[in-house]
N, C-alpha and C positions, 0 to 999 in steps of 0.2 A: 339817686334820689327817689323815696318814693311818694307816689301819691294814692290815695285814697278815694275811692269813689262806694257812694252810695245809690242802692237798686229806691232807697225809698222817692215815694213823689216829693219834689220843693216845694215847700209854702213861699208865697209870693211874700217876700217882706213887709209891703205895707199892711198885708192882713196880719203880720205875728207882731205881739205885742212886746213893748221895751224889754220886760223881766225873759219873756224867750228870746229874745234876739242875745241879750247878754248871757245866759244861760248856754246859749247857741256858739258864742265868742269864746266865753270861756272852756267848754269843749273843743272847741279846735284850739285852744292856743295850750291845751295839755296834749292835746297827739301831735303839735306842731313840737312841744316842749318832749316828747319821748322819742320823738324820730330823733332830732338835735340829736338827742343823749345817746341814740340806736350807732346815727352817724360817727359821733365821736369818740365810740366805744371804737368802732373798726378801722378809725382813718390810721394809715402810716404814715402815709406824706404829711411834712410841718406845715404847707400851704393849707389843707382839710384841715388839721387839727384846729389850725388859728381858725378856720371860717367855721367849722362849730360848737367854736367858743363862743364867738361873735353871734352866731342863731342862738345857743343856751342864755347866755344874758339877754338876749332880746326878747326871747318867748318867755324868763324869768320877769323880766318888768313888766311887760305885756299882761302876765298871770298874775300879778301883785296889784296892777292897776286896775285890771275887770273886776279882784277879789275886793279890792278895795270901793268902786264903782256899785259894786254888789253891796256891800255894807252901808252905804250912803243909802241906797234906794231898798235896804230892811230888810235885802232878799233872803237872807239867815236869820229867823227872829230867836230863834233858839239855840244855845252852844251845847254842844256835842258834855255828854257828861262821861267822867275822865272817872274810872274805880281809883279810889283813894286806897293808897298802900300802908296799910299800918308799920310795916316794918320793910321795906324796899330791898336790901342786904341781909340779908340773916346771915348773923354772925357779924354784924358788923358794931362798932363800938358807938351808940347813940344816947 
C-alpha cells in the first residue's frame, strides 16, 4: 500500500474554509481513487482483487458525492465548453 506524504506546512482546519476543505476532500479521494486503480491493476490474488474492487467503488461514491456536495454549494459556476463536431465520422452515412 502506498501512502503519500507531503513536505508542504498543514493549514489548521478551523482556519481553511468549507470550499477548501471540500476542494481538499475531493483531491484525495481521486489519489485515493488512482492508487485503488494502481492496486488492482497489479493484484493476482482473488482475496486483493475483491478488496480493490471494494476501495474503487468506495472512492467511486466518495468522488460522486463531494462532486455532487460541490454542485450544491456552486463551487463550478461554469461548465467546461465541449468543440461542437460538425461531422464526428467522416464517412459516415448522416
Amino acid at each position: 500500500m502506498k501512502f503519500f506524504y507531503s513536505t508542504k506546512k498543514c493549514k489548521s482546519k478551523k482556519d481553511a474554509s468549507p470550499r477548501e476543505l471540500l476542494l481538499e476532500d475531493i483531491l484525495k479521494t481521486q489519489l485515493a481513487l488512482e492508487t485503488a486503480y494502481a492496486g488492482f491493476d497489479n493484484a493476482t490474488d482473488p482475496d486483493l482483487i475483491d478488496c480493490y474492487i471494494y476501495e474503487v467503488n468506495s472512492a467511486l461514491k466518495r468522488y460522486r458525492f463531494l462532486l455532487n456536495q460541490a454542485h450544491h454549494m456552486q463551487l463550478f459556476l461554469e461548465e467546461p465548453s465541449l468543440p461542437v463536431l460538425t461531422n464526428p465520422m467522416p464517412g459516415s452515412l448522416s
